[in-house]
C-alpha positions as CSV (number, residue, x, y, z in Angstrom):
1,X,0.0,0.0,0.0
2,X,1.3,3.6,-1.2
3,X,1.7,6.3,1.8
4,X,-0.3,9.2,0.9
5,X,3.1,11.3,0.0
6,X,3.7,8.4,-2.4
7,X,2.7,8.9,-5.9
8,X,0.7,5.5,-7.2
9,X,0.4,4.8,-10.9
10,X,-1.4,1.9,-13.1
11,X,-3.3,1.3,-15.7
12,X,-6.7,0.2,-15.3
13,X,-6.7,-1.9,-18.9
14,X,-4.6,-4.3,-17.5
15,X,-6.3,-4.5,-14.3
16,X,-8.7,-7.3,-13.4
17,X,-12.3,-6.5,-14.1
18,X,-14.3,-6.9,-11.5
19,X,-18.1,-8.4,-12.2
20,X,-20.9,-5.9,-10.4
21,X,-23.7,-7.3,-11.9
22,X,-25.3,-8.1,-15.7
23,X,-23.7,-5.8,-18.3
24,X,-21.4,-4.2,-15.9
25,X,-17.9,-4.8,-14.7
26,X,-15.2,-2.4,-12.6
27,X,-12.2,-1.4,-11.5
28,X,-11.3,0.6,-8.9
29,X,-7.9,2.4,-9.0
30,X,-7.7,4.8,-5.9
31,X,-9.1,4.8,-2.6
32,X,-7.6,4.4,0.6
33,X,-4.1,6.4,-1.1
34,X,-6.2,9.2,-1.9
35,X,-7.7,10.1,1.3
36,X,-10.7,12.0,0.1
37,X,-12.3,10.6,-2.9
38,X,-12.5,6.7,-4.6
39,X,-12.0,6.4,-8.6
40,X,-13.6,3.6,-10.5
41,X,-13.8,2.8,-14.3
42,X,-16.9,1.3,-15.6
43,X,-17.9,-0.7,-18.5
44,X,-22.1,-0.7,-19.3
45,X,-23.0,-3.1,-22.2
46,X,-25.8,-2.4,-24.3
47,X,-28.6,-4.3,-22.1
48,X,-27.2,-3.3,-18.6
49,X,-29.4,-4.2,-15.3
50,X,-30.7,-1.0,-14.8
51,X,-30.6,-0.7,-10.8
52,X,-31.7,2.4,-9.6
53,X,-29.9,3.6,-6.1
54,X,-28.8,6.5,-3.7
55,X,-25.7,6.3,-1.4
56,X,-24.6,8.9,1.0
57,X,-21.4,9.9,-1.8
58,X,-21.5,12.4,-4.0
59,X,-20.5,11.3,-7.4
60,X,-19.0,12.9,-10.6
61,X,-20.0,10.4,-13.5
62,X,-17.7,11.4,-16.8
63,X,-18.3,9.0,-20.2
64,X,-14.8,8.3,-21.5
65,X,-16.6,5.9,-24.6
66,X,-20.1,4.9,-25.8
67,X,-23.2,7.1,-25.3
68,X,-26.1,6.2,-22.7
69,X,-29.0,7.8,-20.4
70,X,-28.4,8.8,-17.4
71,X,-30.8,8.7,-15.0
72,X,-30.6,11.5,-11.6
73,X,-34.1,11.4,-9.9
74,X,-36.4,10.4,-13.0
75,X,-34.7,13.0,-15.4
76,X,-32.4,11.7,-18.4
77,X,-29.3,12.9,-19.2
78,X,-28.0,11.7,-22.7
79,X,-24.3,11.1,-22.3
80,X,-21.5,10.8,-24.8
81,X,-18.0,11.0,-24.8
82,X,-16.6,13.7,-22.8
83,X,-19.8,14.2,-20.9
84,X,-19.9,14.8,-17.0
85,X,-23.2,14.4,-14.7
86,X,-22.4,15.8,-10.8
87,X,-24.7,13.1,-8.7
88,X,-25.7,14.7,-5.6
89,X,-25.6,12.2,-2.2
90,X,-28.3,10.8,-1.5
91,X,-29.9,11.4,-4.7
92,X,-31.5,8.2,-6.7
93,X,-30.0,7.4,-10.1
94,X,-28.6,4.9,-12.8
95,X,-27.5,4.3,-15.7
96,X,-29.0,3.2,-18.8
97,X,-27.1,1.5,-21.7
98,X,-29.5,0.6,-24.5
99,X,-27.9,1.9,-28.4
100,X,-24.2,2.3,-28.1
101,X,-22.0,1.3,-30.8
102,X,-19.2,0.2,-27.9
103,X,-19.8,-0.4,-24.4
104,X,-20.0,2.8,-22.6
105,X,-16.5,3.2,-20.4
106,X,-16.8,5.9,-17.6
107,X,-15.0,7.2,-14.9
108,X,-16.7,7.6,-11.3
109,X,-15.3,9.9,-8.7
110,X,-17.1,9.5,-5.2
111,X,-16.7,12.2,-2.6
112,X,-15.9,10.9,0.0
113,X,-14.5,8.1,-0.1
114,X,-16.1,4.9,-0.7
115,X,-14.1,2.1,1.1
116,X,-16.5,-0.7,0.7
117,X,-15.7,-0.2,-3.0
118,X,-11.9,-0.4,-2.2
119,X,-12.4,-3.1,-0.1
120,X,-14.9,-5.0,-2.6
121,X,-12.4,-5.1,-5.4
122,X,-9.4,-5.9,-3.0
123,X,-11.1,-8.6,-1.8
124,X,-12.1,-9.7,-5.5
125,X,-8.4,-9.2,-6.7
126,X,-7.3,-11.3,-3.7
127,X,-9.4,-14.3,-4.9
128,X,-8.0,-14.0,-8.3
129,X,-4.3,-14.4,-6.9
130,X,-5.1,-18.0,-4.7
């Protein structure tokens, strides 16, 4: 485990993905070394379980690849590329991936952290390596 004055590096291509649930996999790449806020990469295939949710995090949701709805208390957001959604906490919402050309690849900052993700993908990792 970095210290927090350590600078950590990766690439999350050649990280394990982890399975969340149909149409959906992740991996997490920061958490306990960035004090603060947890990073996760996404992949949504066309078909995704659609499981609306809240959690006490706040969440900045940016689409890296693919296009998809984005769901933040009933209203849709059409994302593409290069689009951002700020999730309030405690607010309901999901995504939707139903006519993209790729999977949809984003990137999901929480504030604050969310260690049961950290801990969830360690874990996962963990069985990988017996």
């Amino acid at each position: 485990m970095a210290k927090a004055s350590e600078a950590v590096h990766g690439n999350f291509y050649e990280s394990p993905w982890q399975p969340v649930r149909a149409g959906i996999g992740r991996v997490v790449f920061a958490g306990a070394h960035t004090k603060g806020c947890t990073l996760a990469v996404a992949e949504c295939q066309n078909g995704n379980a659609v499981r609306p949710h809240t959690h006490p995090h706040a969440q900045l949701a940016i689409v890296l690849r693919g296009q998809c709805d984005y769901y933040v208390e009933g209203k849709a957001y059409r994302m593409k590329e290069g689009s951002w959604l700020w999730v309030p906490a405690g607010v309901e919402h999901y995504i939707h991936v139903y006519d993209s050309d790729v999977p949809v690849m984003n990137l999901d900052v929480f504030f604050p952290d969310r260690m049961e993700y950290v801990d969830a993908y360690d874990e996962f990792v963990a069985g990988l390596e017996k």
